[in-house]
C-alpha positions in Angstrom: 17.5 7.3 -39.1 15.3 5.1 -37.1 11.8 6.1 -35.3 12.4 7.9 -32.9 13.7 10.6 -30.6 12.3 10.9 -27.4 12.0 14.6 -27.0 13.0 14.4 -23.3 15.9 11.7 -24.4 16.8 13.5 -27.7 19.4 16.0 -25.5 20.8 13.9 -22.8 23.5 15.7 -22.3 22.0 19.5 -22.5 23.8 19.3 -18.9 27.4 21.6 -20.2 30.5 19.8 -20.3 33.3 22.2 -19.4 36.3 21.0 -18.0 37.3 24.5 -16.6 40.9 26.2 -17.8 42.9 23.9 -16.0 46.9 23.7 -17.0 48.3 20.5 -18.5 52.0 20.0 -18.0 53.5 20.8 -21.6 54.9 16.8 -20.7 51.4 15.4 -22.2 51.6 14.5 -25.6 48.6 13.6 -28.0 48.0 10.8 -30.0 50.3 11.0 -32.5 53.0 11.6 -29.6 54.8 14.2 -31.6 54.4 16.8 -28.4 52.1 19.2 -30.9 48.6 19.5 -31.4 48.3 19.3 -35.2 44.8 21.9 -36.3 43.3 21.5 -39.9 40.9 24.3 -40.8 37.8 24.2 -43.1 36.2 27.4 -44.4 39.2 30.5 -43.9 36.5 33.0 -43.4 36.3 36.0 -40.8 35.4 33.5 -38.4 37.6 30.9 -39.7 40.3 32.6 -39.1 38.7 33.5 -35.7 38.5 29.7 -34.6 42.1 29.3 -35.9 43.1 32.4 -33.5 41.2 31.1 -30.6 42.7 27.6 -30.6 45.9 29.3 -30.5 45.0 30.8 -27.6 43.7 27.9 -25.9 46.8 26.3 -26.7 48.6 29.0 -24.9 46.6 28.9 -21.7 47.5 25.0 -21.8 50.8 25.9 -22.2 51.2 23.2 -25.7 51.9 24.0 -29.4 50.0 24.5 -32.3 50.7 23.0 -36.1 49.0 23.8 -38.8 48.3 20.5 -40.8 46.0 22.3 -43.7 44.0 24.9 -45.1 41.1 24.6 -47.0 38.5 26.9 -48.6 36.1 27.4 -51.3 38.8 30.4 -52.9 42.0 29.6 -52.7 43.1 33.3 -52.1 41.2 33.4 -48.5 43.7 30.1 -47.5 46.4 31.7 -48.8 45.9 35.0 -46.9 45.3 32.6 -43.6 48.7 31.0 -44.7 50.1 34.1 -44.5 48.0 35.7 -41.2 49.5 32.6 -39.5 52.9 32.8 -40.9 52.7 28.7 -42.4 53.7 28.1 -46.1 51.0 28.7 -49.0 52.1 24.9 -49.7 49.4 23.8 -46.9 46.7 25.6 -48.8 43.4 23.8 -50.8 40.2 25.2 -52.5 37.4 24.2 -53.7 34.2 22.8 -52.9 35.7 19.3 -52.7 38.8 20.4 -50.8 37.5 19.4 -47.0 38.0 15.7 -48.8 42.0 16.5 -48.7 41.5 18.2 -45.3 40.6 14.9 -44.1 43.6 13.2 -45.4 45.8 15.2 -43.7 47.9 14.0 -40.1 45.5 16.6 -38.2 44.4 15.9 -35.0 41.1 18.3 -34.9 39.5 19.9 -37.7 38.3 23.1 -37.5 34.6 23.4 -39.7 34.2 27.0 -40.4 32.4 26.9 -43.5 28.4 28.2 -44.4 26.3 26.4 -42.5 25.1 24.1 -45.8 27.9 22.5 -45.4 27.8 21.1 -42.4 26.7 17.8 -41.8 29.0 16.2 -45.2 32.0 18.1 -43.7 31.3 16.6 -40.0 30.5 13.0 -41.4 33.8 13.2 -43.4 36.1 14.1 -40.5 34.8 11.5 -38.1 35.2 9.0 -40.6 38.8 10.4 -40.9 39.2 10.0 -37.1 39.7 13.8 -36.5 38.5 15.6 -33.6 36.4 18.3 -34.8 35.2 21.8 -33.3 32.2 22.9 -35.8 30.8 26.1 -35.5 26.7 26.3 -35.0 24.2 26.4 -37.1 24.6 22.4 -37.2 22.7 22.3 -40.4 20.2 24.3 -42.8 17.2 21.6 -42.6 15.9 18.7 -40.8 17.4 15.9 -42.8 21.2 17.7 -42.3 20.4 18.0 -38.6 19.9 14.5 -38.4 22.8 13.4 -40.5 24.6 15.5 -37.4 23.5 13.4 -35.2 24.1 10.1 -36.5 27.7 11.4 -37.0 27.9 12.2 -33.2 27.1 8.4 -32.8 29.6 7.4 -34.7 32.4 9.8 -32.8 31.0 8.2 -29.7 31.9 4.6 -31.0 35.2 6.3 -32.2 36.5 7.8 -28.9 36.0 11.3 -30.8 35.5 14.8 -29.3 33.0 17.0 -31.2 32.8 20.4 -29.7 30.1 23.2 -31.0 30.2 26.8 -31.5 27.4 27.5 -29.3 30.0 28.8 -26.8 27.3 30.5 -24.2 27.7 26.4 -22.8 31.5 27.7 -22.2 30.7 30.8 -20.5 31.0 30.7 -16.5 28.4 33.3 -16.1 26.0 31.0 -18.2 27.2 27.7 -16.8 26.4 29.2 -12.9 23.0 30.2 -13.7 22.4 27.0 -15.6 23.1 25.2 -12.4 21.8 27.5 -9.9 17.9 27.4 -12.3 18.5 23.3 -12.6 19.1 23.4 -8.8 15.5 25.3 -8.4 16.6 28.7 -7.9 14.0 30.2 -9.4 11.7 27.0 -9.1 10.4 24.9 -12.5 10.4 27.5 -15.0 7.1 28.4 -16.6 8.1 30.4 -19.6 10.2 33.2 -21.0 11.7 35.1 -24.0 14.9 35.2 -25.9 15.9 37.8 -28.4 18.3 38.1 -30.9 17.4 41.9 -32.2 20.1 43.9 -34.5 21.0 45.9 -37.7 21.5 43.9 -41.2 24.7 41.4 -41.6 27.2 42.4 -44.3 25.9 41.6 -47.7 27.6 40.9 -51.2 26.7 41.8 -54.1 27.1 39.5 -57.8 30.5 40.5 -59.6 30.6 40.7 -63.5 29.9 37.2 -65.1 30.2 35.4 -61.1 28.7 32.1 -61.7 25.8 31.3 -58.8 28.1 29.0 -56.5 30.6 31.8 -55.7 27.9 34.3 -55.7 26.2 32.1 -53.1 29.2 31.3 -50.8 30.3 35.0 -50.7 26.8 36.2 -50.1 26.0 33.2 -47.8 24.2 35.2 -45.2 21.7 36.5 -46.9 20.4 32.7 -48.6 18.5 30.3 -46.8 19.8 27.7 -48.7 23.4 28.7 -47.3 22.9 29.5 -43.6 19.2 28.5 -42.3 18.0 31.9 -42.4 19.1 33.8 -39.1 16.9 32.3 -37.4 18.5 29.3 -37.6 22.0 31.1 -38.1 22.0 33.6 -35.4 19.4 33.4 -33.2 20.3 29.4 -32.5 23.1 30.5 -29.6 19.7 32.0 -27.4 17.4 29.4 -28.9 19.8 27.3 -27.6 20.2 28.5 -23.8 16.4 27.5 -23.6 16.8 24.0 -24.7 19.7 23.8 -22.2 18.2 25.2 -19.4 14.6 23.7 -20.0 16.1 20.3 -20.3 15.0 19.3 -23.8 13.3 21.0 -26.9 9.6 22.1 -27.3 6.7 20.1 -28.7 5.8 22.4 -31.2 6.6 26.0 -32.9 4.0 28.5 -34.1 4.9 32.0 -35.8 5.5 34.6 -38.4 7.8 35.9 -40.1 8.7 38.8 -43.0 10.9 40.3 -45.9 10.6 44.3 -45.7 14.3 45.7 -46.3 16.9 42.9 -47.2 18.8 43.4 -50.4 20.4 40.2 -51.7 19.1 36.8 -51.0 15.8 35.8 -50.0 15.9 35.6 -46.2 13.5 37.2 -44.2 14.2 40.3 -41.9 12.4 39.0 -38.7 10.8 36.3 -37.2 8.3 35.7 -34.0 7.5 32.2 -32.6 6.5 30.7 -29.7 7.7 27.4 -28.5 5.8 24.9 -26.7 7.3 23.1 -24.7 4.7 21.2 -23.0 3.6 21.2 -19.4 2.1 24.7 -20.3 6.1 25.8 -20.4 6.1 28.5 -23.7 9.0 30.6 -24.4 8.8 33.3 -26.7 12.1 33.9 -29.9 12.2 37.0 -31.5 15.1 37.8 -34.0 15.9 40.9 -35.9 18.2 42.4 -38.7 16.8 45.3 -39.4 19.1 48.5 -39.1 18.1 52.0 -36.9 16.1 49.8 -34.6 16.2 48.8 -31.1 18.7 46.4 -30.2 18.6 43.4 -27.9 20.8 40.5 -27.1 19.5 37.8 -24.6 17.3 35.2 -23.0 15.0 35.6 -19.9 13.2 32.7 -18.1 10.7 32.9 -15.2 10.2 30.4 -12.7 7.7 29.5 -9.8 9.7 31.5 -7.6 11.6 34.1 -9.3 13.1 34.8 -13.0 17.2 35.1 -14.5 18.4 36.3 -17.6 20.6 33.5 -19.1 23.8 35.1 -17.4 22.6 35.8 -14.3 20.2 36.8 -11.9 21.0 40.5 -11.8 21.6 42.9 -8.9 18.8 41.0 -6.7 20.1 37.7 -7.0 18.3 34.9 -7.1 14.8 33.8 -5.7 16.3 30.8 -3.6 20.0 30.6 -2.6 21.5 27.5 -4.0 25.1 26.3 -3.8 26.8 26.3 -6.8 30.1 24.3 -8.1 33.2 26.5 -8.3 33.3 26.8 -12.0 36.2 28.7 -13.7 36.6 29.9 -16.8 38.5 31.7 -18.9 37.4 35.5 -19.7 36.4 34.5 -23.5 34.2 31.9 -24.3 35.3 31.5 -27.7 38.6 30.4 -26.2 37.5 28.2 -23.3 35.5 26.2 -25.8 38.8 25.3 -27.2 39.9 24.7 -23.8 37.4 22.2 -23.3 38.3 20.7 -26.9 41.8 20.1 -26.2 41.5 19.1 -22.3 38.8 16.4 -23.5 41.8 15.2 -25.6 44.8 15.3 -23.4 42.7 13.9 -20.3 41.0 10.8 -22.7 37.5 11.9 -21.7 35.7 12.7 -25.3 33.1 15.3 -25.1 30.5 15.4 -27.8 28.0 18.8 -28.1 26.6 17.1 -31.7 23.7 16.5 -30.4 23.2 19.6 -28.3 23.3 21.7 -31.4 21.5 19.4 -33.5 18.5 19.6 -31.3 19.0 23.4 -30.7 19.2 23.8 -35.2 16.1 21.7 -35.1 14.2 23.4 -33.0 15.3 27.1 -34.6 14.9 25.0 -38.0 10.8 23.8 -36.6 10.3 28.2 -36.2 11.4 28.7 -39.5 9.0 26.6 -41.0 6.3 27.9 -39.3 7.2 31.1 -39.7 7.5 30.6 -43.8 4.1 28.4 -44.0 2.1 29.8 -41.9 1.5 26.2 -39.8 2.4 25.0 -37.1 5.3 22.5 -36.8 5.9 19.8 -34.2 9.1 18.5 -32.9 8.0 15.0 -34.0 7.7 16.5 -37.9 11.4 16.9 -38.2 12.4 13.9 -35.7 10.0 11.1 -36.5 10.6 8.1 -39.1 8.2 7.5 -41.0 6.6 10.5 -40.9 3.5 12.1 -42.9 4.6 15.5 -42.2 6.6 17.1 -45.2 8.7 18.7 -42.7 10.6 15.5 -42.5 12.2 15.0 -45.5 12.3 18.5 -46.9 15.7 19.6 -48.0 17.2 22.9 -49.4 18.1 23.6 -52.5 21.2 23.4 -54.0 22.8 21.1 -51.5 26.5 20.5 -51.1 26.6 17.7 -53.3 25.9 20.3 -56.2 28.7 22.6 -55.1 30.9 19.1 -55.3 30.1 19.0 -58.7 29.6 21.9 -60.1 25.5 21.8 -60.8 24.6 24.8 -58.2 21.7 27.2 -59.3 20.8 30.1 -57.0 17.4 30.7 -56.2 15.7 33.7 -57.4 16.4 37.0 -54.9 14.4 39.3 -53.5 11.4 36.5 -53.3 11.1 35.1 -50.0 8.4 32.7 -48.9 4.5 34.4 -48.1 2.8 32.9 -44.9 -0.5 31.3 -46.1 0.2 31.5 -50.0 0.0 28.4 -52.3 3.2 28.2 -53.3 1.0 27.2 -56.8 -0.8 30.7 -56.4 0.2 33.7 -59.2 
């Protein structure tokens, strides 16, 4: 990827792109002109099957039909139980870590990319070269290099015509999308800082079966690697990590924080993380994330401006600091439908959508807090976004990467050793 991103330029279109819940006459056909949508899933997880669900849903509001064109996962007895949840034949079924590749093949017209967060950026690359549509779910990748890859793949659905919708579904949610426009319409004035949280008890956790070998280990217990899902930080924490991106206008300058491992018990992740952002023009929002369990809990984002302050929904009882006029933006009651809403509307109505580099920027900027939280340093938004670079930020990559689940060379990382703030990584 060429120098560079403007960090200003980088996320053009943090404005949300929601075409509302409007109906379509069942009349309109799609590409293929077979009158069906044809949905290809990747990665037949809990919220595999969730996406899978919720575009069914979608498709109802729209009043069209769904077809299952494929199902893929790393075991082949979680795409057969999705065969069977959706009532399709097991014929339609694929595993294995090179399975996406037959995906791909398939006469789908969006692909559903449900799989750890690792693998990401290949799967997106390989389904826009395919000419799929695609809804991915966030994180957009694990580290920087991935991130990018994202983006350059957004490019290329661009040139394509292609719709790439993200699971960062808060830029779907009416009570998100009002404030966004009532705070970029100054109802609360420029705003000069704020905090987001992301504060709960510990995700579900796997432990090793008898003689597993380290990839399934690692796929089943992907929540509690780096390697697999960012760390949540960069898992979790992204959707509110997002929202200030978004309603800022562009990511921060630079992330400074800390971070710690105290009661985890797979993996290497840490159990908390504080940062503050930068965002330049003295703007500073503070990210605190959590999985810790029998502590307080706390879900949400909260900016102040010149003139008043909003939580990322709404104002509250008061209401907002300056009345502003707002569009009359409808949505259906779940997000996590209405993003497939948008999806399938962008479709039908020949106006692509692409959220690529929304989430991109967002998984960079949660990616910048994690590094600084690990290290101990400070990181800069031009460390992970600027070629050449003489930051080691840059380049860095996880470890194993998908192409060692492809072929079969993945090594786990040791467990229950998680990086120390300040420590040579040389040091005894």
């Amino acid at each position: 990827m060429k120098k560079s991103f403007n960090r200003r330029d980088f996320v053009k279109g943090a404005a949300a792109i929601s075409v509302g819940s409007v109906l379509i006459p069942s009349s309109n056909i799609f590409a293929q002109g077979t009158g069906k949508l044809k949905v290809a899933l990747v990665g037949c997880g809990g919220r595999g099957r969730g996406a899978l669900e919720d575009i069914h849903n979608a498709a109802r509001h729209l009043n069209i039909q769904i077809e299952i064109a494929g199902l893929c996962d790393f075991f082949m007895d979680r795409a057969k139980d999705t065969a069977k949840q959706f009532d399709v034949s097991e014929a339609l079924c694929m595993a294995g870590a090179n399975s996406y590749k037959d995906i791909m093949k398939t006469d789908a017209d969006i692909v559903l990319l449900v799989t750890p967060p690792i693998f990401r950026p290949v799967h997106l690359e390989a389904a826009i070269k395919a000419g799929k549509h695609v809804f991915m779910e966030k994180p957009a990748a694990v580290d920087a290099p991935g991130a990018r890859k994202i983006i350059e793949a957004g490019e290329l659905a661009k040139q394509k015509g292609l719709s790439i919708v993200a699971g960062t579904q808060r830029r779907h949610q009416e009570s998100y999308l009002k404030t966004q426009q009532a705070v970029s319409k100054g109802a609360i004035g420029p705003i000069r800082g704020g905090s987001v949280w992301w504060c709960q008890s510990h995700l579900w956790y796997a432990k090793r079966k008898p003689g597993e070998d380290d990839a399934s280990y690692m796929v089943r217990n992907w929540v509690s690697f780096a390697e697999m899902s960012g760390d949540h930080i960069v898992e979790q924490h992204l959707h509110n990590i997002d929202v200030a991106n978004w309603f800022i206008g562009g990511p921060p300058k630079m992330a400074i924080g800390f971070g710690g491992r105290a009661r985890r018990r797979t993996g290497n992740q840490f159990d908390f993380f504080s940062v503050d952002f930068d965002y330049g023009n003295d703007v500073k929002i503070h990210s605190m994330c959590r999985q810790i369990d029998r502590c307080y809990d706390r879900v949400a984002e909260l900016f102040t401006g010149t003139i008043g302050s909003t939580y990322g929904d709404g104002p509250g009882k008061d209401g907002f600091a300056k009345k502003v006029q707002v569009d009359d933006i409808r949505c259906v009651d779940n997000p996590y439908v209405q993003e497939h809403i948008d999806l399938i509307n962008s479709i039908l109505n020949d106006k692509p959508i692409n959220e690529a580099e929304n989430v991109a920027t967002s998984t960079l900027t949660a990616i910048m807090g994690r590094i600084s939280a690990y290290t101990g340093s400070p990181v800069r938004w031009k460390d992970v976004t600027d070629e050449p670079s003489d930051s080691p930020w840059y380049s860095m990559t996880m470890s194993p990467s998908p192409i060692d689940f492809e072929k079969g060379t993945v090594k786990a990382p040791k467990e229950d050793v998680a990086a120390i703030p300040g420590k040579d990584p040389d040091e005894a």
